[in-house]
PAGUKOL-113438 format. One line per field, with one value per atom (N, C-alpha, C): residue number from 1; atom name; x, y, z; residue in one letter. Coordinates in steps of 0.1 Angstrom, whole numbers, m for minus. Layout:
BEGIN
loti	c(NUM / ...)
lonu	c(CA / ...)
X	c(X / ...)
Y	c(Y / ...)
Z	c(Z / ...)
tiza	c(A / ...)
! end
This chain:
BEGIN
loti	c(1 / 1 / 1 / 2 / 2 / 2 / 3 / 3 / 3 / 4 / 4 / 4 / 5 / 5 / 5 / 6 / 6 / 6 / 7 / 7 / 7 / 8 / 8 / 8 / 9 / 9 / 9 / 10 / 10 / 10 / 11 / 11 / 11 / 12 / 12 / 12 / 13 / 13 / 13 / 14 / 14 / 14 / 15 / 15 / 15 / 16 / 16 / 16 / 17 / 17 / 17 / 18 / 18 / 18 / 19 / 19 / 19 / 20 / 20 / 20 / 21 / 21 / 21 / 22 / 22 / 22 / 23 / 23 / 23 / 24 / 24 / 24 / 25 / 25 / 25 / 26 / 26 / 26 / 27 / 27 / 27 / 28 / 28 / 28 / 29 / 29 / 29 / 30 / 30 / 30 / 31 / 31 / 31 / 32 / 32 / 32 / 33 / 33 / 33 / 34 / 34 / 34 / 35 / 35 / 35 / 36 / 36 / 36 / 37 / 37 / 37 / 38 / 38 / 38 / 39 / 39 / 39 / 40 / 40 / 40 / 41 / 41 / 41 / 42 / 42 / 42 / 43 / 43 / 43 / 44 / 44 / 44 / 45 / 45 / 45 / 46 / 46 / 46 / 47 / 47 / 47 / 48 / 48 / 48 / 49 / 49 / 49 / 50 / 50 / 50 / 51 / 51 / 51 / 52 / 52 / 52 / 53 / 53 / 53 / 54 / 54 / 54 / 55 / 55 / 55 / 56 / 56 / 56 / 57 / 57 / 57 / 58 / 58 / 58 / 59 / 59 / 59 / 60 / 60 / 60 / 61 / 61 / 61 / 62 / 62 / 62 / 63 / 63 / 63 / 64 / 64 / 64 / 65 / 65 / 65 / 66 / 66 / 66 / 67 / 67 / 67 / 68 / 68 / 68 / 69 / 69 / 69 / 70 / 70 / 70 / 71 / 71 / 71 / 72 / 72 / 72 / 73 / 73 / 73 / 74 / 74 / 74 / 75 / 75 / 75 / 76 / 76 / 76 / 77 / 77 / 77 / 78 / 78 / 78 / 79 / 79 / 79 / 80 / 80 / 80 / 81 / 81 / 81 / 82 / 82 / 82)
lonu	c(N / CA / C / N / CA / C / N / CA / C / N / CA / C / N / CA / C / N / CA / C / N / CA / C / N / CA / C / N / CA / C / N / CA / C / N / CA / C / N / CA / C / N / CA / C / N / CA / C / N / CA / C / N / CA / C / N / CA / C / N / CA / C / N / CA / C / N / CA / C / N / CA / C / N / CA / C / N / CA / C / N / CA / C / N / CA / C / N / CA / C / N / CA / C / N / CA / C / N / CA / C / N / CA / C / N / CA / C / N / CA / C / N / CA / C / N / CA / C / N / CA / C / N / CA / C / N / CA / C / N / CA / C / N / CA / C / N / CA / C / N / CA / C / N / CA / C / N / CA / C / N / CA / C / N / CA / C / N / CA / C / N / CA / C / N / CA / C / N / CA / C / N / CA / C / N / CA / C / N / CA / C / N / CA / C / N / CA / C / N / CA / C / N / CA / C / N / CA / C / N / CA / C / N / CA / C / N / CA / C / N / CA / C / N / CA / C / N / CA / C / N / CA / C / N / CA / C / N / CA / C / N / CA / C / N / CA / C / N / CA / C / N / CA / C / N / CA / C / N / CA / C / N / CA / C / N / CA / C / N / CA / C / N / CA / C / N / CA / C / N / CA / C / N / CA / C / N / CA / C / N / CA / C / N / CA / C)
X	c(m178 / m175 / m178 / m188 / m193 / m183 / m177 / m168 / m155 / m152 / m136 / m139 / m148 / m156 / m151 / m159 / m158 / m140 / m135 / m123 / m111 / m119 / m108 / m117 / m124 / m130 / m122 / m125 / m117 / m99 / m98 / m84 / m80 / m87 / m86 / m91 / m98 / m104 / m89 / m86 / m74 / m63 / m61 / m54 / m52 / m65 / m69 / m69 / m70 / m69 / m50 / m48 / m31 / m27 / m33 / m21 / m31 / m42 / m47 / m40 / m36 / m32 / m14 / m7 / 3 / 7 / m10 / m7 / m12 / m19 / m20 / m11 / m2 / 11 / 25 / 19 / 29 / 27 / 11 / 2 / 8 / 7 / 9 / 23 / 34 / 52 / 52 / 46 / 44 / 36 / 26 / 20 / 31 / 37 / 46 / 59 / 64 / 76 / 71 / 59 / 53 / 48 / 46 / 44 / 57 / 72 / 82 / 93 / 89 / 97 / 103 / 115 / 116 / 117 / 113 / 117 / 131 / 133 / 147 / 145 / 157 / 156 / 155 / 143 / 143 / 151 / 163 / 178 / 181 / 181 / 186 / 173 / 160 / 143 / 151 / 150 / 151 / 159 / 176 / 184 / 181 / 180 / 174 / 162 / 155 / 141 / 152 / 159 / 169 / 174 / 180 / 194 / 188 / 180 / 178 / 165 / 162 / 149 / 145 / 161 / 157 / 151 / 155 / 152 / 135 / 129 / 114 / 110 / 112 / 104 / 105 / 117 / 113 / 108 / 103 / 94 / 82 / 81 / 66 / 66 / 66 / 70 / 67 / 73 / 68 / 61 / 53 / 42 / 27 / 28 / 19 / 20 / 29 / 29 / 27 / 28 / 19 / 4 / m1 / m15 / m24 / m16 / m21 / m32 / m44 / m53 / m48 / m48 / m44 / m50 / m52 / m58 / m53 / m40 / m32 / m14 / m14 / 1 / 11 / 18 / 29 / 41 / 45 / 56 / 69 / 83 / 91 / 96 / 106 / 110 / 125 / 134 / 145 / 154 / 156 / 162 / 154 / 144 / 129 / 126 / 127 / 116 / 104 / 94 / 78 / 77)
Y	c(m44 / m54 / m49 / m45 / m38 / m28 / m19 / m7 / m14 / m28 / m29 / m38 / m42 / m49 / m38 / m26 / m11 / m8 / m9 / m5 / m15 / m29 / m42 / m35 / m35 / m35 / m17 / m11 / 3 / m1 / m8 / m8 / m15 / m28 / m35 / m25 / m20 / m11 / m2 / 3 / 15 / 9 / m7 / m19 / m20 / m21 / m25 / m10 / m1 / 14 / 13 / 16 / 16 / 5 / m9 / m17 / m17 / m11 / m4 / 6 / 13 / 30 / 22 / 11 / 12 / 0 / m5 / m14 / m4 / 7 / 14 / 22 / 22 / 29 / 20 / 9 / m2 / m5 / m3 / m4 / 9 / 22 / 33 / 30 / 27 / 26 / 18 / 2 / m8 / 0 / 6 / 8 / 22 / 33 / 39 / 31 / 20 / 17 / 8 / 0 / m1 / 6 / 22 / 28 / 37 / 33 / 39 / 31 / 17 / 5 / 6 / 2 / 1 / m13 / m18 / m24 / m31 / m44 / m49 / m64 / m68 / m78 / m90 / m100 / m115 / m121 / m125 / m130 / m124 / m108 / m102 / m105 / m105 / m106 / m122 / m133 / m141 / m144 / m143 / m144 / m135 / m127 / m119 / m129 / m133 / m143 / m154 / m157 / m172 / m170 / m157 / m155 / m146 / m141 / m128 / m129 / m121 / m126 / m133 / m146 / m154 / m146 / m140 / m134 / m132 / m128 / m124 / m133 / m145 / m160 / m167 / m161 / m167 / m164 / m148 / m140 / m144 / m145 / m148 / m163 / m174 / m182 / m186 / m180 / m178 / m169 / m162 / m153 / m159 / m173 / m179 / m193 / m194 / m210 / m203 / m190 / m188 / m185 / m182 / m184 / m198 / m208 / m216 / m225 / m229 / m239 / m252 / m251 / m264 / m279 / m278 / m292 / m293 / m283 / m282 / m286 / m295 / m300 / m286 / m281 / m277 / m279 / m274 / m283 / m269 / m273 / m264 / m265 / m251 / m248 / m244 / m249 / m249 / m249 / m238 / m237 / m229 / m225 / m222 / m228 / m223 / m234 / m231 / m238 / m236 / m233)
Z	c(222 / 212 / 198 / 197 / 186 / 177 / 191 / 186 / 180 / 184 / 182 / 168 / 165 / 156 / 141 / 141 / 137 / 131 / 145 / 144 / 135 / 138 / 130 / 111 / 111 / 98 / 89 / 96 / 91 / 87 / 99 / 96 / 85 / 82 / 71 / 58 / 60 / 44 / 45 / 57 / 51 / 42 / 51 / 46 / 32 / 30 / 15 / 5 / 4 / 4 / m3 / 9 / 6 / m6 / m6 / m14 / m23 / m29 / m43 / m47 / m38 / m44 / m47 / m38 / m42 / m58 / m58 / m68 / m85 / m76 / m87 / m94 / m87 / m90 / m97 / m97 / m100 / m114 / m118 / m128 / m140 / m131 / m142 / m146 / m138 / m139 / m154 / m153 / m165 / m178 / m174 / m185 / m190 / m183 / m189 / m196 / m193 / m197 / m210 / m212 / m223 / m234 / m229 / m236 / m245 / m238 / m240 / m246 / m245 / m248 / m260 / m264 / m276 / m282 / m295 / m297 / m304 / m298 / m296 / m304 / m316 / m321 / m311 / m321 / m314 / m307 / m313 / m304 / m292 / m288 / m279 / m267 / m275 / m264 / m255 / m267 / m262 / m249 / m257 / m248 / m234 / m232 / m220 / m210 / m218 / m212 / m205 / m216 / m207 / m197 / m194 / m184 / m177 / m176 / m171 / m160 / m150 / m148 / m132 / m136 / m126 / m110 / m106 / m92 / m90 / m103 / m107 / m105 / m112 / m116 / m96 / m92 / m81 / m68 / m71 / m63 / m65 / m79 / m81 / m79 / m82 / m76 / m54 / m54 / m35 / m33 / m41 / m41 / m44 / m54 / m59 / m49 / m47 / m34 / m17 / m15 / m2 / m2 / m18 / m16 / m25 / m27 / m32 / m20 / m25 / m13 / m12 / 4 / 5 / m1 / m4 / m17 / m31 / m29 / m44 / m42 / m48 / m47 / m50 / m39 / m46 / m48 / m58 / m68 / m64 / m59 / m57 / m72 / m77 / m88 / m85 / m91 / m87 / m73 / m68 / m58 / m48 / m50 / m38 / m30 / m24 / m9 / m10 / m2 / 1 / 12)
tiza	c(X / X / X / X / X / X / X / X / X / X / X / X / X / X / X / X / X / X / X / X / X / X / X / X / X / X / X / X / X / X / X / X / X / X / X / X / X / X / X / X / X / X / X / X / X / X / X / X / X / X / X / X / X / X / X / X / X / X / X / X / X / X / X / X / X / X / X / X / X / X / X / X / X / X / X / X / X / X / X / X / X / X / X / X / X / X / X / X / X / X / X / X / X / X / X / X / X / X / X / X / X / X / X / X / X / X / X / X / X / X / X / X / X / X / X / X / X / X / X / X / X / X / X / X / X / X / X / X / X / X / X / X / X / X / X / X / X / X / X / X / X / X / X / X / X / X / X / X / X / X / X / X / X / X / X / X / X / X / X / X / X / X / X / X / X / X / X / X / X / X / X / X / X / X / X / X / X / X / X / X / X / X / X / X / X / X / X / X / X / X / X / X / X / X / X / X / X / X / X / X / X / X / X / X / X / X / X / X / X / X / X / X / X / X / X / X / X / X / X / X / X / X / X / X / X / X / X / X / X / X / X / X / X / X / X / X / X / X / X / X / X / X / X / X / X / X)
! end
């Protein structure tokens, strides 16, 4: 019992290992394209924020409503499911 105890706990650290190294890598990509960005007039930022995007807003979105605690209303956002 002990050993498989051992064995659930490693595999979770490798677990957790891997989606550091891949969140770390997600981390350098943003901070490169920030550091390369150019800037682009107001009208064109905005418009882009309006139209653009949707697919993101609603990843994150069902990324933030599968870990919400149950003692928290959630609210669907357009065309998302919960």
């Amino acid at each position: 019992m002990l050993t498989s105890g051992r064995v659930l706990v490693t595999e979770r650290l490798v677990s957790l290992e891997r989606t550091i190294d891949s969140l770390n890598g997600q981390l350098r990509d943003v901070r490169w394209e920030l550091g390369h960005a150019k800037a682009e007039p107001l009208p064109v930022r905005l418009w882009r924020n309006l139209l653009g995007g949707r697919s993101e807003r609603e990843y994150m979105s069902t990324v933030c409503n599968r870990n919400v605690r149950p003692n928290t209303k959630v609210v669907s956002h357009g065309g998302s499911r919960v």
